[in-house]
C-alpha positions, 0 to 999 in steps of 0.5 A, a space after each residue: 382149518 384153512 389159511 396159512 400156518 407157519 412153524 416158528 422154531 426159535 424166538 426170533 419167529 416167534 416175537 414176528 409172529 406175534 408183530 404180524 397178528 398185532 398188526 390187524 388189531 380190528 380182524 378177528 385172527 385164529 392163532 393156534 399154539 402147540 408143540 409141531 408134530 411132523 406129519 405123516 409124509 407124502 411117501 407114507 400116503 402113496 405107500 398106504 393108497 398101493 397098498 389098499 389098492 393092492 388088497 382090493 385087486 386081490 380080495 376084489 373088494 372096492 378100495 373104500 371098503 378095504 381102506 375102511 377096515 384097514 382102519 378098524 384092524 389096523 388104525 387109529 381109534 379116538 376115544 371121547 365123551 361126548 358133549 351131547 349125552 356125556 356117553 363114551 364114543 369111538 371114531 377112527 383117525 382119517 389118515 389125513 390126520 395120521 402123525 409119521 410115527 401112526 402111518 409107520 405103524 400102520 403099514 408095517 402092520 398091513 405088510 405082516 397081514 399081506 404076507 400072512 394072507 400071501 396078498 403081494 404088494 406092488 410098493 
């Protein structure tokens, strides 16, 4: 989804909100409703990318490969039926799309595995 996105934390936002899309009553407009759930943040990024990049140095992997199974040893796996064949399927949660509470997880699990593996971080 690309466009502008705007958090409205009280009543006041909300009822401007709700002006501004009544403004363009010919336009198609895209609104999405939901409870805001914070992001992961920029440090938690930076932190994950050192820390792949660290493993990759160490077990001389290419950084894809090591950020790959990151994901399937320590991830975020999404389950769903699919709307195909109705079979049940298993997709890992890009990182872009990791909640601040999943990265958290995440890296305090790749630093017990570092160190159990004696792998030395830079961050």
């Amino acid at each position: 989804m690309t466009g502008e996105f705007y958090i409205c934390r009280n009543k006041e936002q909300r009822e401007n909100a709700c002006r501004w899309v009544m403004q363009y009553p010919d336009d198609t407009v895209m609104v999405k409703v939901g409870k805001y759930k914070a992001p992961k943040t920029h440090p938690q990024l930076e932190k994950i990318h050192a820390m792949i990049k660290d493993i990759a140095v160490h077990t001389e992997a290419p950084e894809e490969q090591v950020k790959g199974e990151i994901k399937v040893k320590f991830g975020v796996t999404i389950v769903y039926t699919s709307i195909i064949d109705g079979t049940r399927k298993a997709r890992l949660k890009s990182f872009a799309d990791y909640t601040r509470e999943e990265m958290t997880a995440t890296i305090e699990a790749l630093q017990v595995w570092c160190a159990e593996q004696s792998i030395r971080l830079s961050a």
